[in-house]
C-alpha positions in Angstrom: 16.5 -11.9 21.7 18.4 -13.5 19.4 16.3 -13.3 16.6 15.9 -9.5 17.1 17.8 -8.3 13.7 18.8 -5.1 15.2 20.7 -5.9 18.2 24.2 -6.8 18.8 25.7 -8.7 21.9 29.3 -8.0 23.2 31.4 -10.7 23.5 31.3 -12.3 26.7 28.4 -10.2 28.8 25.2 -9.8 28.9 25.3 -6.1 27.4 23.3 -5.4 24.4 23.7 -2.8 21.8 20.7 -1.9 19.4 21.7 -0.6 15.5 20.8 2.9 15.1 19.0 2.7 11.7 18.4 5.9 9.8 14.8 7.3 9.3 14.7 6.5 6.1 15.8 2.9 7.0 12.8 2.7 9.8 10.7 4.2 7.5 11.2 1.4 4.7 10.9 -1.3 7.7 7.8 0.6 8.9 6.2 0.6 5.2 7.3 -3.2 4.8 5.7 -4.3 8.1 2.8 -2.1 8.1 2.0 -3.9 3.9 2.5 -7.2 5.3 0.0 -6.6 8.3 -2.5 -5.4 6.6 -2.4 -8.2 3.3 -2.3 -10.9 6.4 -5.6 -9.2 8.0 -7.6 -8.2 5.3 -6.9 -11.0 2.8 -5.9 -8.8 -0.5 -3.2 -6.4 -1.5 -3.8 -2.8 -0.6 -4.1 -0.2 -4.0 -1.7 1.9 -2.0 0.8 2.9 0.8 -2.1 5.1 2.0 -4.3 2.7 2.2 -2.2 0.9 4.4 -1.6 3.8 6.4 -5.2 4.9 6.9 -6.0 1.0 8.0 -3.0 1.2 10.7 -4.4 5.0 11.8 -7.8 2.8 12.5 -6.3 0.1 14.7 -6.1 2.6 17.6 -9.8 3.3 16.9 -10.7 -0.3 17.1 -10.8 -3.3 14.5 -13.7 -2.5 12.8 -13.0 0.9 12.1 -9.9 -0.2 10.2 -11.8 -2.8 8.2 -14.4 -0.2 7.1 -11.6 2.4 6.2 -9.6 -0.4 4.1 -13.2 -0.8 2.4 -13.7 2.6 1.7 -10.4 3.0 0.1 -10.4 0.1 -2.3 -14.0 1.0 -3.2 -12.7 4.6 -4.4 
């Protein structure tokens, strides 16, 4: 847990306490993350945010449907 970015230990227990990050701080992380994912799994850079957001939207409806929505996107 170390390598968690967001958590802070108190000094001599075992008590952890997790930064509260604003939304728009989440968000940012969310948008980073969310780019990286998709560039690593599809192989190219998306034209957009929304691309990226339509392709996460898909993983819950299966791999496939992602790929063909990430398709459809760059193709328009």
């Amino acid at each position: 847990m170390r390598n968690i970015k967001n958590i802070d230990f108190m000094e001599g227990s075992n008590i952890a306490i997790l930064e509260e990050y604003c939304t728009d701080r989440w968000n940012a992380l969310a948008e980073r993350t969310n780019t990286k994912s998709f560039i690593r799994m599809t192989g190219r850079q998306p034209v957009n945010y929304e691309e990226v957001q339509m392709w996460v939207n898909g993983l819950s409806e299966g791999k496939e449907k992602a790929a063909a929505l990430a398709d459809a996107t760059a193709q328009n």
